[in-house]
DRENPA-3360 file (N, C-alpha, C; in nm, 2 decimals, always signed):
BEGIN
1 = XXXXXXXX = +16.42/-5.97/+2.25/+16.42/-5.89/+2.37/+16.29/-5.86/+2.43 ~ +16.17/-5.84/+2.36/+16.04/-5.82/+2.36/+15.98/-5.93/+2.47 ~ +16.04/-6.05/+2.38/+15.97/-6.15/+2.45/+16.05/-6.17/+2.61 ~ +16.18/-6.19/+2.60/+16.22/-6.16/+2.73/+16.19/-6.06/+2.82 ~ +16.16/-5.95/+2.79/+16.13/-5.81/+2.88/+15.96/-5.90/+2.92 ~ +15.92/-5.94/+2.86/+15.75/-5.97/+2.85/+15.81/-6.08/+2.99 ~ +15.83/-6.15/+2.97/+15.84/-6.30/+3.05/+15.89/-6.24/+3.18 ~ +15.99/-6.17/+3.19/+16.07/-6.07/+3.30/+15.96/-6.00/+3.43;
9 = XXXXXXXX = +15.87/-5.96/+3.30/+15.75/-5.86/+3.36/+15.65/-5.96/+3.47 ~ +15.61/-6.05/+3.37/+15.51/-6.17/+3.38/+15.55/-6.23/+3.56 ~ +15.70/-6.27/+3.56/+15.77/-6.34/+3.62/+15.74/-6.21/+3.80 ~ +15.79/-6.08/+3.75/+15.80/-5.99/+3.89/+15.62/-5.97/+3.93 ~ +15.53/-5.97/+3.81/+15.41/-5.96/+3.83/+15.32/-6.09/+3.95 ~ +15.42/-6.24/+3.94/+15.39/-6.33/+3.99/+15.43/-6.34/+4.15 ~ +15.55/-6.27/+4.15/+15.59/-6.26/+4.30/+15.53/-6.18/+4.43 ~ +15.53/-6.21/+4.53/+15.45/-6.11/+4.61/+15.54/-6.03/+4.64;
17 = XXXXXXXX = +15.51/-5.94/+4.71/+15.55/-5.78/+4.71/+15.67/-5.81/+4.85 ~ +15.76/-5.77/+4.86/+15.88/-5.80/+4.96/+15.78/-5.72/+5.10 ~ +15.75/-5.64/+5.03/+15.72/-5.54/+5.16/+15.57/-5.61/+5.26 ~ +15.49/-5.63/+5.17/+15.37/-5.73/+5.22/+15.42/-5.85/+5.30 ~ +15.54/-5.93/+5.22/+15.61/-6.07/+5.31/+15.66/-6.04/+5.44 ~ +15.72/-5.92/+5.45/+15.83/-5.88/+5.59/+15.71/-5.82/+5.68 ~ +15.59/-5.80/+5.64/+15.51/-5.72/+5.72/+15.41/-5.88/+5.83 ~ +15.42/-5.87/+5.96/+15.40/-5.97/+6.07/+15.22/-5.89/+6.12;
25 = XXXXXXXX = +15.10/-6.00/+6.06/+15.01/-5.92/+6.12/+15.03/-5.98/+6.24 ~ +14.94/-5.92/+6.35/+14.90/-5.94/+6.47/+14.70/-5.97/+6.48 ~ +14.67/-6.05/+6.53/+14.50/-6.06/+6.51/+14.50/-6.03/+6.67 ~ +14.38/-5.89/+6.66/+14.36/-5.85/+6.80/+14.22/-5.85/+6.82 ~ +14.15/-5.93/+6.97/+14.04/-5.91/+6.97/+13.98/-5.80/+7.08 ~ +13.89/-5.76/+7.06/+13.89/-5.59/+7.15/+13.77/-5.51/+7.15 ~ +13.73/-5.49/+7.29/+13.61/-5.40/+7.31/+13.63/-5.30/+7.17 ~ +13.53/-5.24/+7.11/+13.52/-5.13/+7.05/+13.60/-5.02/+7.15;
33 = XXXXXXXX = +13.52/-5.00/+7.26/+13.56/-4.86/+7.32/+13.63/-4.91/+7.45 ~ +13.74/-4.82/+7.50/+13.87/-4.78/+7.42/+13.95/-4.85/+7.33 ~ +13.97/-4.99/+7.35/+14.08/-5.09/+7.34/+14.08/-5.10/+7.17 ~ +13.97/-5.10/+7.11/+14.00/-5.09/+6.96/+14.07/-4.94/+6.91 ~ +14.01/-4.83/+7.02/+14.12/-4.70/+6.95/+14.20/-4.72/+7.01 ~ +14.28/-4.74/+7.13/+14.41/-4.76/+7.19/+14.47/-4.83/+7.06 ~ +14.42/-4.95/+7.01/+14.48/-5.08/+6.91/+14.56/-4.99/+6.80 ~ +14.46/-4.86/+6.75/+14.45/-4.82/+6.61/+14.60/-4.74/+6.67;
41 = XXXXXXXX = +14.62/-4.71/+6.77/+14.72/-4.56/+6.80/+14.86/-4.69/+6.85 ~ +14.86/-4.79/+6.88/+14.96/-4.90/+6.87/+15.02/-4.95/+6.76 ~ +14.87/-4.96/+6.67/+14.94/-5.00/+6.53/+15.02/-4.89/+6.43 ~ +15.01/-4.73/+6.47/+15.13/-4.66/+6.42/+15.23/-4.64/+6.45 ~ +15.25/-4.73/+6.58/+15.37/-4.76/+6.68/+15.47/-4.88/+6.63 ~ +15.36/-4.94/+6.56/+15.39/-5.10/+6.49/+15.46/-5.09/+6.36 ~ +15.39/-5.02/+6.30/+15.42/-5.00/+6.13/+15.56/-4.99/+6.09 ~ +15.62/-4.91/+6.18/+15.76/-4.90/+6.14/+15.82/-4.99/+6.15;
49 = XXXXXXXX = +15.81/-5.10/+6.24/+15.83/-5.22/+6.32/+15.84/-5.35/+6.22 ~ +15.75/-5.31/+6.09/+15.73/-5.42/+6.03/+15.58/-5.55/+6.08 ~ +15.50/-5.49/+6.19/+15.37/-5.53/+6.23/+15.26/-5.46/+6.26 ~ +15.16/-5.51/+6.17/+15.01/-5.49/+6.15/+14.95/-5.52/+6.25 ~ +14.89/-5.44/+6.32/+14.72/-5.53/+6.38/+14.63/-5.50/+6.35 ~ +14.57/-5.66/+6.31/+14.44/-5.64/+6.25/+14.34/-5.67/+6.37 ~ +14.23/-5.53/+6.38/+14.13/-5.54/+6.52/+14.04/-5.60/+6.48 ~ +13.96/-5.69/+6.58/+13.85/-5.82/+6.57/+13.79/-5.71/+6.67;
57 = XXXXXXXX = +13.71/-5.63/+6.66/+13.56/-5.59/+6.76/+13.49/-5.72/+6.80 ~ +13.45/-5.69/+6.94/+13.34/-5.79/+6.99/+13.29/-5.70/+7.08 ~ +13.16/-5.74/+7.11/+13.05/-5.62/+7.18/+12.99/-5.71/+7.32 ~ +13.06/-5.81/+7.36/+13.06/-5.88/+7.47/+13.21/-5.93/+7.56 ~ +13.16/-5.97/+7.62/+13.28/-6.05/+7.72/+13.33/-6.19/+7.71 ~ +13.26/-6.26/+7.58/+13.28/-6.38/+7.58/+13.35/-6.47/+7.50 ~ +13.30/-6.39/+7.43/+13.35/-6.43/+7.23/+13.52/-6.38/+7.23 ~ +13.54/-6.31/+7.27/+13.69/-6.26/+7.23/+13.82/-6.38/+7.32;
65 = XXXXXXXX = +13.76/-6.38/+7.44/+13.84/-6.56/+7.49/+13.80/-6.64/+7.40 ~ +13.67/-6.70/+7.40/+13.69/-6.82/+7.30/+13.76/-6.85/+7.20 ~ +13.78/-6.69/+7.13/+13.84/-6.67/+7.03/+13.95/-6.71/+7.02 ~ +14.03/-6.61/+7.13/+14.17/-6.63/+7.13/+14.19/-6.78/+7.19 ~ +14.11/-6.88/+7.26/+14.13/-7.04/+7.29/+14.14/-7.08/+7.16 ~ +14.04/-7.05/+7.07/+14.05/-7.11/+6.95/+14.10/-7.07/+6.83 ~ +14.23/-7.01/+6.87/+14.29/-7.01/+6.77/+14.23/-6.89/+6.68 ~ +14.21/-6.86/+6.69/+14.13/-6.73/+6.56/+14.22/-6.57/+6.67;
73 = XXXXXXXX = +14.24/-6.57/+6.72/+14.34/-6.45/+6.72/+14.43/-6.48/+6.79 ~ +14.56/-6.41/+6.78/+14.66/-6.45/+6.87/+14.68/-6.36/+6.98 ~ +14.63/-6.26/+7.02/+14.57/-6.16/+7.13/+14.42/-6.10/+7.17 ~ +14.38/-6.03/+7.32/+14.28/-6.03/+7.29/+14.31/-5.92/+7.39 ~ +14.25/-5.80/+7.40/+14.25/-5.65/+7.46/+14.12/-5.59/+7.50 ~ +14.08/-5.65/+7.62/+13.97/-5.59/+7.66/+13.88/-5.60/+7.82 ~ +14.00/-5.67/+7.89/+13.96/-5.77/+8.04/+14.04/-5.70/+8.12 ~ +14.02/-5.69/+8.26/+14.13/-5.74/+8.36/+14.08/-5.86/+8.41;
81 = XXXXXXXX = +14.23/-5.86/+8.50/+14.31/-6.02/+8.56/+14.22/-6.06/+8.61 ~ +14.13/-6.05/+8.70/+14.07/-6.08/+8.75/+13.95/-6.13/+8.71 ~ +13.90/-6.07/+8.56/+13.77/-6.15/+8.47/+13.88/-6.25/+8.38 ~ +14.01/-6.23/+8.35/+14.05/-6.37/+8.31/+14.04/-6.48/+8.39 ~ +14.12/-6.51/+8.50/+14.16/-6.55/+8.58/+13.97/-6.65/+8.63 ~ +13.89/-6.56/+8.64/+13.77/-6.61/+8.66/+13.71/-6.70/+8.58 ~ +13.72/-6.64/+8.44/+13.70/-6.77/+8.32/+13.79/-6.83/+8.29 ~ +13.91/-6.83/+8.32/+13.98/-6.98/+8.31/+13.92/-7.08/+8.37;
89 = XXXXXXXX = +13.93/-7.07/+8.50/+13.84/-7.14/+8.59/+13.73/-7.23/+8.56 ~ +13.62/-7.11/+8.50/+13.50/-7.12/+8.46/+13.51/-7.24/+8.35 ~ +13.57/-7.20/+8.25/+13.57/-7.26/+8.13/+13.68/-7.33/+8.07 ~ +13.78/-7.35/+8.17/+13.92/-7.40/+8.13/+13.99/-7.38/+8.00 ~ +13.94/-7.25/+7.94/+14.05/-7.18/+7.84/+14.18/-7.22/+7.90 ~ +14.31/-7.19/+7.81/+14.48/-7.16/+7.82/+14.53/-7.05/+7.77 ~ +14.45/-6.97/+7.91/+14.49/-6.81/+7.88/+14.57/-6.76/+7.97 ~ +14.66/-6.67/+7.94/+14.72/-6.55/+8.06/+14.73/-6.41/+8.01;
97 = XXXXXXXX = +14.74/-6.37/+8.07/+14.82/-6.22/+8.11/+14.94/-6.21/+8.06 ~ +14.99/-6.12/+7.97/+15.13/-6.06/+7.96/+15.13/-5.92/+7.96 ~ +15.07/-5.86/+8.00/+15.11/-5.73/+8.14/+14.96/-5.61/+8.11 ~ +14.94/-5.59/+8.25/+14.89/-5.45/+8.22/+14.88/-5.33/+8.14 ~ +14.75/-5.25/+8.09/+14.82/-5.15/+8.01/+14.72/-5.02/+8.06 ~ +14.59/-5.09/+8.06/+14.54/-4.92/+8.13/+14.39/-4.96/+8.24 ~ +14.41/-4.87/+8.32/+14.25/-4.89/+8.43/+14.17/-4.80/+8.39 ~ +13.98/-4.87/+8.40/+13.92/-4.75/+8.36/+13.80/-4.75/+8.50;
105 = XXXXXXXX = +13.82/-4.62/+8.55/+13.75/-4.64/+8.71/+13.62/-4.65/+8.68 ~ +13.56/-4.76/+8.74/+13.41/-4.77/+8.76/+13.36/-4.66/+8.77 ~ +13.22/-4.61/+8.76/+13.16/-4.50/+8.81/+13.03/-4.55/+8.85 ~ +12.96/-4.50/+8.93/+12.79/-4.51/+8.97/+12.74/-4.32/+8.84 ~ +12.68/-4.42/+8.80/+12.57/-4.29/+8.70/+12.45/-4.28/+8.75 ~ +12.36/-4.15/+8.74/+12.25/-4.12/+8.75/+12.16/-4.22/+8.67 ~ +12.05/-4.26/+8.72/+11.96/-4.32/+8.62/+11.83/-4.17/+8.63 ~ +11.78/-4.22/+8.73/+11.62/-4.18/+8.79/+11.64/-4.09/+8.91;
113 = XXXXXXXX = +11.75/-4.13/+8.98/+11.81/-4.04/+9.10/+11.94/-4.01/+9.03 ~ +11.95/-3.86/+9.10/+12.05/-3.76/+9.01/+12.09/-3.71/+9.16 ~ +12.10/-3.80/+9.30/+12.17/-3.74/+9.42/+12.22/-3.91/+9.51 ~ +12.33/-3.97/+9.55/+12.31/-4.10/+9.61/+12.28/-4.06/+9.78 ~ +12.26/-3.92/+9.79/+12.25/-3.92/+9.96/+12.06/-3.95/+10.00 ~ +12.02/-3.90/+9.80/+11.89/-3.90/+9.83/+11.81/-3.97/+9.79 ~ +11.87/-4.11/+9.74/+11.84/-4.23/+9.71/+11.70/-4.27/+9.82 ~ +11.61/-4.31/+9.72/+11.48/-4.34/+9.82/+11.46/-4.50/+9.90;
121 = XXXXXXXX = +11.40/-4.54/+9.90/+11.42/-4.69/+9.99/+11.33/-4.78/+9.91 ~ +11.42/-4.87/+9.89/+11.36/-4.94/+9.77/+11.42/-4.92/+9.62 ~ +11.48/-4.83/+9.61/+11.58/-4.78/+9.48/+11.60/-4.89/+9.44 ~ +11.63/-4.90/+9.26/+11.67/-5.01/+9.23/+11.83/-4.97/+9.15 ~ +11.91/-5.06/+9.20/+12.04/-5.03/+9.18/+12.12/-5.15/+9.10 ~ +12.15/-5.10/+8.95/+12.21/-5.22/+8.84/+12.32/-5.21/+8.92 ~ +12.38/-5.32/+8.83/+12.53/-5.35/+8.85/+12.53/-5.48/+8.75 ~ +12.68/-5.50/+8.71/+12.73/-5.62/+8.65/+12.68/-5.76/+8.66;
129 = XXXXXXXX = +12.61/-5.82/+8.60/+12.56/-5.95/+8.64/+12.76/-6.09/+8.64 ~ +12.83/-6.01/+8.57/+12.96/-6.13/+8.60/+13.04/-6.11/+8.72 ~ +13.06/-6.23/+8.76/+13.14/-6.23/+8.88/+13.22/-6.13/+8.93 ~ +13.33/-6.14/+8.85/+13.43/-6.02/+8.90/+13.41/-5.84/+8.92 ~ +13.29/-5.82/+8.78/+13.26/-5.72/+8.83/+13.15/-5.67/+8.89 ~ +13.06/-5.80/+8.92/+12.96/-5.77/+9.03/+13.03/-5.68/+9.16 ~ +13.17/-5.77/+9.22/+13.20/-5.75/+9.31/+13.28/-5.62/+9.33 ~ +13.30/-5.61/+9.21/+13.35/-5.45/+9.21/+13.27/-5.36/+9.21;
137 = XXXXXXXX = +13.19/-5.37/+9.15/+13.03/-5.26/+9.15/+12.96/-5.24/+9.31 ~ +12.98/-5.43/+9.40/+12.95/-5.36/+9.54/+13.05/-5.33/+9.63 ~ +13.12/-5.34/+9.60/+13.26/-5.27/+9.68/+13.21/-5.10/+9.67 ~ +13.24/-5.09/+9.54/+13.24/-4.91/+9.53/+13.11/-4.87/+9.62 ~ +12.96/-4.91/+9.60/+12.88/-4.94/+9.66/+12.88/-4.94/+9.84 ~ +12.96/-5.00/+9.88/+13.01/-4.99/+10.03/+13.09/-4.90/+10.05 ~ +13.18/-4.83/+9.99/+13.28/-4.72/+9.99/+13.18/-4.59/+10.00 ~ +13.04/-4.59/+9.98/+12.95/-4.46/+9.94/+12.89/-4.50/+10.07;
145 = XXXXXXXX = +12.87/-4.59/+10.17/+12.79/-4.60/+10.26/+12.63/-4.68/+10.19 ~ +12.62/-4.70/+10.14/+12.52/-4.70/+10.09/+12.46/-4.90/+10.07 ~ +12.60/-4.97/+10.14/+12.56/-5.12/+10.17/+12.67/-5.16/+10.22 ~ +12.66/-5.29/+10.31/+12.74/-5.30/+10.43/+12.78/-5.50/+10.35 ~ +12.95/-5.56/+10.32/+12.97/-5.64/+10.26/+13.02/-5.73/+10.38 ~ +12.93/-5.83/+10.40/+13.01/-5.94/+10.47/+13.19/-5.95/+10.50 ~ +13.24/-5.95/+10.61/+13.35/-6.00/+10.59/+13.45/-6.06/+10.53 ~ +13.53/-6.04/+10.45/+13.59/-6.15/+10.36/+13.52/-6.18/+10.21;
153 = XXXXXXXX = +13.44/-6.11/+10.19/+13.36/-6.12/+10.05/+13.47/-6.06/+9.93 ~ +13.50/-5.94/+9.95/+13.61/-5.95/+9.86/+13.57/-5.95/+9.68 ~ +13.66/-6.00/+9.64/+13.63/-6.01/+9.46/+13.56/-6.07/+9.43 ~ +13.46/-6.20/+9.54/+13.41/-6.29/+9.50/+13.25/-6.23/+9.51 ~ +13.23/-6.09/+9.57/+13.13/-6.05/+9.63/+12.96/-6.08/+9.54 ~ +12.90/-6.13/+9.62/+12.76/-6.13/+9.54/+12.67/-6.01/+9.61 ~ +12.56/-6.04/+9.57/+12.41/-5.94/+9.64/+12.41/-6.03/+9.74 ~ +12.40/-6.19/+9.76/+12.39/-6.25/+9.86/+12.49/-6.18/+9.97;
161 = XXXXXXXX = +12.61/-6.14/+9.94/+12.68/-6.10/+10.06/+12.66/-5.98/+10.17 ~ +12.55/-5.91/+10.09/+12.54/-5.79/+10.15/+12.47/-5.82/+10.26 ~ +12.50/-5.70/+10.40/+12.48/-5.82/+10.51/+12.39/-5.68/+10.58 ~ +12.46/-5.53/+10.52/+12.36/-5.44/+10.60/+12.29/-5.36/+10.44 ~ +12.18/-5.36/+10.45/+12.10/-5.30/+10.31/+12.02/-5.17/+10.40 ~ +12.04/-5.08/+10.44/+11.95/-4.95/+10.53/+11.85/-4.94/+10.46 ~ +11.85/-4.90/+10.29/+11.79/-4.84/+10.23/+11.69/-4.97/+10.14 ~ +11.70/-5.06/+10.17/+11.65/-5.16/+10.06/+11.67/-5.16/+9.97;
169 = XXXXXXXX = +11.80/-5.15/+9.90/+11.79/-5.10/+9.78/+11.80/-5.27/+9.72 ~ +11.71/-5.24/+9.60/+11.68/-5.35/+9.53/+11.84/-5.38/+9.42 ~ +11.92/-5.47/+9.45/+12.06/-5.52/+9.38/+11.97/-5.53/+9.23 ~ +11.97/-5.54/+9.11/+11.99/-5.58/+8.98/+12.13/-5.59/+8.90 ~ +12.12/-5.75/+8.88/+12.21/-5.80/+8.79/+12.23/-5.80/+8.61 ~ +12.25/-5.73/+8.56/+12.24/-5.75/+8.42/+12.37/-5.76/+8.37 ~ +12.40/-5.78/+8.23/+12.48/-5.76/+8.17/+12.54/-5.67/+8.11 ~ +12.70/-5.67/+8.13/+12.76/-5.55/+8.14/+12.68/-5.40/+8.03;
177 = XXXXXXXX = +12.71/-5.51/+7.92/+12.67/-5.39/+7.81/+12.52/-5.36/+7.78 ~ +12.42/-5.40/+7.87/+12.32/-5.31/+7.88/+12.28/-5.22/+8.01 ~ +12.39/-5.18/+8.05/+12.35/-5.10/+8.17/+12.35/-4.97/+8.16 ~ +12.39/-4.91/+8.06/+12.40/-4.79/+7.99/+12.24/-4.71/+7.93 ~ +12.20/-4.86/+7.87/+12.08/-4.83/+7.86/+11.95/-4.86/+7.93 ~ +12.01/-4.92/+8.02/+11.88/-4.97/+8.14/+11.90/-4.80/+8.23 ~ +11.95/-4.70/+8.25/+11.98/-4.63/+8.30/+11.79/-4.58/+8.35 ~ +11.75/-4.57/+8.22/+11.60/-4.43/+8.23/+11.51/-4.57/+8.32;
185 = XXXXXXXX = +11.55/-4.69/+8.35/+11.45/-4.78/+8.41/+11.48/-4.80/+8.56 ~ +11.62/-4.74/+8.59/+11.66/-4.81/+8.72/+11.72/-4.65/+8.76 ~ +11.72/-4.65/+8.91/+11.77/-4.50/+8.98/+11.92/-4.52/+8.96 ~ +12.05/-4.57/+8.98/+12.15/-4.55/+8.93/+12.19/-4.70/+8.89 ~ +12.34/-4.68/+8.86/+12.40/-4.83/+8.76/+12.54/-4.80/+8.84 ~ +12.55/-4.86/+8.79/+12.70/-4.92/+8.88/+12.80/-4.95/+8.72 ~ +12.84/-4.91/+8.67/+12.91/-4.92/+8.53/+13.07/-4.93/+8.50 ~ +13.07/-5.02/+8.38/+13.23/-5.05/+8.34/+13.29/-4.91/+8.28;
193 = XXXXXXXX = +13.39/-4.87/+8.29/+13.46/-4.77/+8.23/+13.45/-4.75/+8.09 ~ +13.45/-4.89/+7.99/+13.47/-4.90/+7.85/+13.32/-4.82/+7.79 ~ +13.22/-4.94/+7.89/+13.03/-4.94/+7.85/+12.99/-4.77/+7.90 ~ +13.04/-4.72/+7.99/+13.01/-4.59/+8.01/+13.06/-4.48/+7.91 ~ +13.20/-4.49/+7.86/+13.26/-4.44/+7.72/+13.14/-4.45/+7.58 ~ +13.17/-4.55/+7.61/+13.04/-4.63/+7.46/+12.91/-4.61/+7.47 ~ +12.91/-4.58/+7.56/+12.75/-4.48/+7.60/+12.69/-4.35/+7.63 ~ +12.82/-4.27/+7.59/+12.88/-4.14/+7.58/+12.87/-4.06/+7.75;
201 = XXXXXXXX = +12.86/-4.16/+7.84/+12.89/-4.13/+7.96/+13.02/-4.06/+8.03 ~ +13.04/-3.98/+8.10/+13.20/-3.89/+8.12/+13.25/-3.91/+8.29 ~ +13.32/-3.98/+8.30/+13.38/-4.04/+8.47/+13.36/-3.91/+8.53 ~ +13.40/-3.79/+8.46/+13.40/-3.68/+8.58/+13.23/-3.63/+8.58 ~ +13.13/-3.69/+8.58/+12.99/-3.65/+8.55/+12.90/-3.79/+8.67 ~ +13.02/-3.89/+8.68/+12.96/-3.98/+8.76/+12.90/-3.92/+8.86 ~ +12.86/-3.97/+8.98/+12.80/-3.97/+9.11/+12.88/-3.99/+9.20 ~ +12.98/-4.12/+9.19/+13.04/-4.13/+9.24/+13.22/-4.22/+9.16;
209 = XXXXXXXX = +13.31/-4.26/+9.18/+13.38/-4.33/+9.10/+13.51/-4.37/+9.21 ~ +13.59/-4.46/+9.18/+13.68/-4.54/+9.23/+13.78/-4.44/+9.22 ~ +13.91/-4.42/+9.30/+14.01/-4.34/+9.30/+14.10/-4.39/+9.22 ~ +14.16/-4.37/+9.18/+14.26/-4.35/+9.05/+14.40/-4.41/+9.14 ~ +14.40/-4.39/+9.25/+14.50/-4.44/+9.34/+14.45/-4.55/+9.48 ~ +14.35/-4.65/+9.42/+14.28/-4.67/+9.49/+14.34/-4.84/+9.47 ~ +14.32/-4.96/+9.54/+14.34/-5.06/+9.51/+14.29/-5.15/+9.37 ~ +14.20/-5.11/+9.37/+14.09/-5.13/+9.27/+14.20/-5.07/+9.11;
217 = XXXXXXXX = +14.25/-4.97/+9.11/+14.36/-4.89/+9.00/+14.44/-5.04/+8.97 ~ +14.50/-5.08/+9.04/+14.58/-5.21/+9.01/+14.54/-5.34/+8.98 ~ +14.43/-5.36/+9.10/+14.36/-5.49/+9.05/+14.27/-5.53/+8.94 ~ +14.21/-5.44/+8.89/+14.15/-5.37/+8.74/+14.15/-5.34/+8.69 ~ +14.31/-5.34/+8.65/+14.38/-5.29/+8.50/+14.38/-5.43/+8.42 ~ +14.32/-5.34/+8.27/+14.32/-5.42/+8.20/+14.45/-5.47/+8.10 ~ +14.43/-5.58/+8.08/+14.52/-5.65/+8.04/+14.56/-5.69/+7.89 ~ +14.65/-5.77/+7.83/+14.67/-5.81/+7.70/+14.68/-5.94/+7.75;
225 = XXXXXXXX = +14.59/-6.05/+7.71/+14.59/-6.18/+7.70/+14.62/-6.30/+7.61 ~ +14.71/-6.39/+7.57/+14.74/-6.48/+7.53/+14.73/-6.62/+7.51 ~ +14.74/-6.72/+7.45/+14.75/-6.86/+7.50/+14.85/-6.85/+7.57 ~ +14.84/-6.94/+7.64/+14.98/-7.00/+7.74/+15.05/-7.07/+7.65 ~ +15.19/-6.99/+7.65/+15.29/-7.07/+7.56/+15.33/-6.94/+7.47 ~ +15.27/-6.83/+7.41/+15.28/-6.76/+7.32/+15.30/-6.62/+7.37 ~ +15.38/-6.57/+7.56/+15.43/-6.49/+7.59/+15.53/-6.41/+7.53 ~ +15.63/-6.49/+7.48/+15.78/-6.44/+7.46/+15.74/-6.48/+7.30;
233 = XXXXXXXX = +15.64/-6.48/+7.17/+15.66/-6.45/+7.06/+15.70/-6.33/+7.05 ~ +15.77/-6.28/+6.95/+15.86/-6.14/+6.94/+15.73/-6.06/+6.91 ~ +15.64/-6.07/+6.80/+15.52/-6.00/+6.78/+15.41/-5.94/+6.91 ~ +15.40/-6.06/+7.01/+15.33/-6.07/+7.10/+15.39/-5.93/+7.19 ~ +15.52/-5.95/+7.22/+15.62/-5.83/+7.31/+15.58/-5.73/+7.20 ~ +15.61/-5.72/+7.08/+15.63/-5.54/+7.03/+15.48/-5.48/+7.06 ~ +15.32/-5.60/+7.03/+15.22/-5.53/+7.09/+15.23/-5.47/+7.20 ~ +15.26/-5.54/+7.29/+15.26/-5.50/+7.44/+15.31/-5.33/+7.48;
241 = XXXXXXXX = +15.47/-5.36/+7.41/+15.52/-5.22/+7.42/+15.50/-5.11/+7.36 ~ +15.40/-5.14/+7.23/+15.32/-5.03/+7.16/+15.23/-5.01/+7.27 ~ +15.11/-5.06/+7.31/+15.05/-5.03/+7.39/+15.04/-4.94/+7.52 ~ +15.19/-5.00/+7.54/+15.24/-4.93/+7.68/+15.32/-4.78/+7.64 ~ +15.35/-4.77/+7.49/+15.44/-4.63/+7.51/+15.38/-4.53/+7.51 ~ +15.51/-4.47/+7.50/+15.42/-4.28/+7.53/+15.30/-4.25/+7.40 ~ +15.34/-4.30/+7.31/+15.22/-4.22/+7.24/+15.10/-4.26/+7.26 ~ +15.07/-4.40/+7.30/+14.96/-4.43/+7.34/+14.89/-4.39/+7.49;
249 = XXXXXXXX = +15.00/-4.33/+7.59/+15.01/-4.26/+7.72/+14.92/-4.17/+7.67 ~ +14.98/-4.05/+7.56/+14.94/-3.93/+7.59/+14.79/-3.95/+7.48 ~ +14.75/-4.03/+7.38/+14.63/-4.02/+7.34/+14.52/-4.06/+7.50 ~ +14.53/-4.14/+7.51/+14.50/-4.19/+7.64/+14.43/-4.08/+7.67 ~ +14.49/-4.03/+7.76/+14.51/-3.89/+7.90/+14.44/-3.78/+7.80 ~ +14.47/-3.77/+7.68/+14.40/-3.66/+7.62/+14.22/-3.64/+7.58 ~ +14.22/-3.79/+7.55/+14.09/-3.81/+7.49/+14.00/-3.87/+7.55 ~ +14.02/-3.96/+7.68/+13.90/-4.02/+7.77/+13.91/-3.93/+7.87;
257 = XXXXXXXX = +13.99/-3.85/+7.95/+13.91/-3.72/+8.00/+13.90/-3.76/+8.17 ~ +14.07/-3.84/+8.22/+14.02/-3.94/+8.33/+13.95/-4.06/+8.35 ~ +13.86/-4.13/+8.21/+13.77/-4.27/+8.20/+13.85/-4.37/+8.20 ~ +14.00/-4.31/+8.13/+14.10/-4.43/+8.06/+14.23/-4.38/+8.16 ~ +14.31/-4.44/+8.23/+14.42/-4.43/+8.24/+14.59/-4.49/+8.25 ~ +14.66/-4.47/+8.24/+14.75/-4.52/+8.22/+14.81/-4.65/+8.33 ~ +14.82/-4.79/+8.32/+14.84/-4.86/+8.40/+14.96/-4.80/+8.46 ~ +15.03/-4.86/+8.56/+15.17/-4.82/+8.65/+15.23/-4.94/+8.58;
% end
């Protein structure tokens, strides 16, 4: 009996755990701020579900597409459509969209000037050095009076486009995630919602910021992206709808303070 109880033991000791087998990770790749806490407040949405997400941080814009092209995650949470849609193009990834989940309104921050009516001439004014959000940074920029955009420039907009400059304000292009700290070098910044969070910046402290019901609310909501072909996995859908439910609603709305909000 000894010996069979022994071999019995040996035998359940070799199996893996039922619970571990039925458990479906998910590999998510994701700005730190918000989209990796959104991720963490999805994955208690998941658990019961029988799926894990395991978060991949990345502290740029680049690495988390390649990633998901190549195979190393099967999601990636940290873009809108319109910065996908631009590096497809760019780089002929086989990525899409499977839906909206929250917008975070640009804001103009103080750097060196702490007024934009009293912006001096010559001011130097950051903004996004990548396409999509260059052009959103001078959009808002034109909405303040403060630069006049060629006709039809649109999403595509550069510094080349600007057609009326009053104040000469010097355009600077950098990269997203140092504009937070180029702040003390330059009179204001033009900033992404996630990089102004992550740089303990507060949308209601901006200077100026994008309306919440503004076109911009829709066209730069960020998204959950995929390979093409890996829409309708069942795993792929329960992310999405964790993402999108109420509990992730109301952490949302409670804890970014207006920076983060809920897509339509």
């Amino acid at each position: 009996m000894k010996k069979l109880a022994a071999a019995l033991l040996c035998a359940a000791l070799a199996l893996p755990s039922l619970a571990g087998a039925e458990t479906v990770k998910i590999k998510v790749g994701a700005s730190p701020t918000p989209h990796a806490e959104l991720l963490k407040v999805a994955n208690e949405v998941l658990k019961p579900q029988g799926y894990e997400i395991k978060i991949v941080e990345y502290a740029d814009y680049v690495q988390p597409n390649m990633a998901l092209d190549g195979k190393e995650l099967d999601a990636n949470y940290f873009q809108h459509k319109p910065y996908l849609d631009d590096f497809v193009k760019e780089k002929g990834v086989n990525l899409v969209s499977i839906g909206a989940v929250h917008y975070e309104p640009f804001g103009i921050y103080a750097g060196r000037s702490k007024d934009l009516a009293a912006l001096k001439e010559k001011a130097i004014v950051a903004v996004p050095n990548d396409t999509t959000n260059e052009a959103r940074a001078l959009l808002l920029l034109q909405d303040q009076g403060l630069i006049k955009l060629k006709d039809g420039a649109g999403l595509t907009a550069t510094r080349r486009d600007i057609v009326e400059n009053p104040r000469n304000l010097k355009i600077e292009e950098l990269e997203a995630a140092q504009l937070v700290r180029a702040l003390p070098d330059v009179d204001i910044a033009v900033i992404n919602g996630n990089y102004a969070i992550l740089g303990g910046l507060k949308v209601k402290d901006a200077l100026a910021a994008e309306a919440a019901d503004s076109i911009a609310a829709a066209t730069y909501a960020n998204i959950v992206a995929v390979r093409k072909g890996d829409e309708q996995r069942p795993e792929i859908q329960a992310l999405l709808k964790a993402l999108k439910s109420d509990q992730v609603k109301e952490y949302m709305i409670k804890t970014y303070e207006g920076a983060v909000l809920p897509a339509a």
